[in-house]
C-alpha positions in Angstrom: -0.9 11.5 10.8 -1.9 12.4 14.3 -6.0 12.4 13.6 -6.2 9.3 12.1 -6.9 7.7 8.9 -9.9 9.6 7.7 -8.4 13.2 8.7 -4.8 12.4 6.6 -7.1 10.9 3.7 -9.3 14.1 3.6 -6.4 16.3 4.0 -4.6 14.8 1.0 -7.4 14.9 -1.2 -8.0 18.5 -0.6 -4.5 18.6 -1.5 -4.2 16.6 -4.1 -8.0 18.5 -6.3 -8.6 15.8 -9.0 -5.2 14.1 -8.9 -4.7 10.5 -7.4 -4.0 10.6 -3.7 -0.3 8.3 -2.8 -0.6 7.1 0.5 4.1 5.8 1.5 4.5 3.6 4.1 5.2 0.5 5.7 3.4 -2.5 6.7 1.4 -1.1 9.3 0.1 1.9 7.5 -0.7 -0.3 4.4 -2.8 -2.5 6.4 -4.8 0.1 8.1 -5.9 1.9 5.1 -6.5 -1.3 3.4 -8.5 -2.6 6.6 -10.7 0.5 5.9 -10.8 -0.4 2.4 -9.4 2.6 1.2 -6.9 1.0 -1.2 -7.6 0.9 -4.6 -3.8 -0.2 -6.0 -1.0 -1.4 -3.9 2.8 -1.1 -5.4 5.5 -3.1 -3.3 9.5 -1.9 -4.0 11.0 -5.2 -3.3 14.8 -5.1 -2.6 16.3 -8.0 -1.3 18.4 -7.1 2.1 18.3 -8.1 5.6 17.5 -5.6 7.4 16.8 -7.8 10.8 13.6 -7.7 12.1 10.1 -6.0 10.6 6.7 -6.5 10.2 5.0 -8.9 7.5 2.8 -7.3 5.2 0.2 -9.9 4.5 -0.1 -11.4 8.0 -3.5 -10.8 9.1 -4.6 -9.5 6.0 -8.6 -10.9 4.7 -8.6 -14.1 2.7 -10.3 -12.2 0.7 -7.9 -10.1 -0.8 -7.4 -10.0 -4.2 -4.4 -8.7 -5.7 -4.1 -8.4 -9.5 -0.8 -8.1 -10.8 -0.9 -5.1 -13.3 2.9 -4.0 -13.8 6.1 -5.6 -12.9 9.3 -3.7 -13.7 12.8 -4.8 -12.7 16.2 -3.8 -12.2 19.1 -5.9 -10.9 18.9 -4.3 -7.2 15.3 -3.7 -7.0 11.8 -5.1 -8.2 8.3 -2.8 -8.3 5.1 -4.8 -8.4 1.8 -3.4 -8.8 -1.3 -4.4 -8.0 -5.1 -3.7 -8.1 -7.1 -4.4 -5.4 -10.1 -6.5 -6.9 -11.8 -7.8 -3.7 -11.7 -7.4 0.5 
């Protein structure tokens, strides 16, 4: 993603016809395209290891958001949460 956010977005669009676009990434590419209010779900893969150091997702982030939890599915190494995006 070298042109920025609205050139990768267009580009996977045209790519993706009438399908839903999936936009991986860490925290920093979550929060720009969420800043831009391009998200319309957010799913979070939450395995519990220290890794060191990072970036938080939600720091920074509108007290506006709102997240509504829509699917939680777990397994013993590994939790998926998934949320709408109701508000920003």
């Amino acid at each position: 993603m070298t042109e920025g956010l609205g050139s990768a977005l267009a580009q996977a669009r045209q790519a993706a016809g009438d399908r839903d676009v999936q936009i991986s990434g860490g925290a920093d590419t979550v929060r720009q395209f969420g800043d831009a209010g391009l998200l319309d779900e957010l799913q979070i893969h939450l395995a519990p290891r220290v890794l060191g150091s990072g970036v938080r997702l939600f720091d920074g982030v509108s007290p506006g958001l709102g997240l509504e939890p829509t699917r939680v599915v777990d397994f013993p190494q590994v939790t998926h949460l998934t949320y709408r995006i109701t508000s920003s």
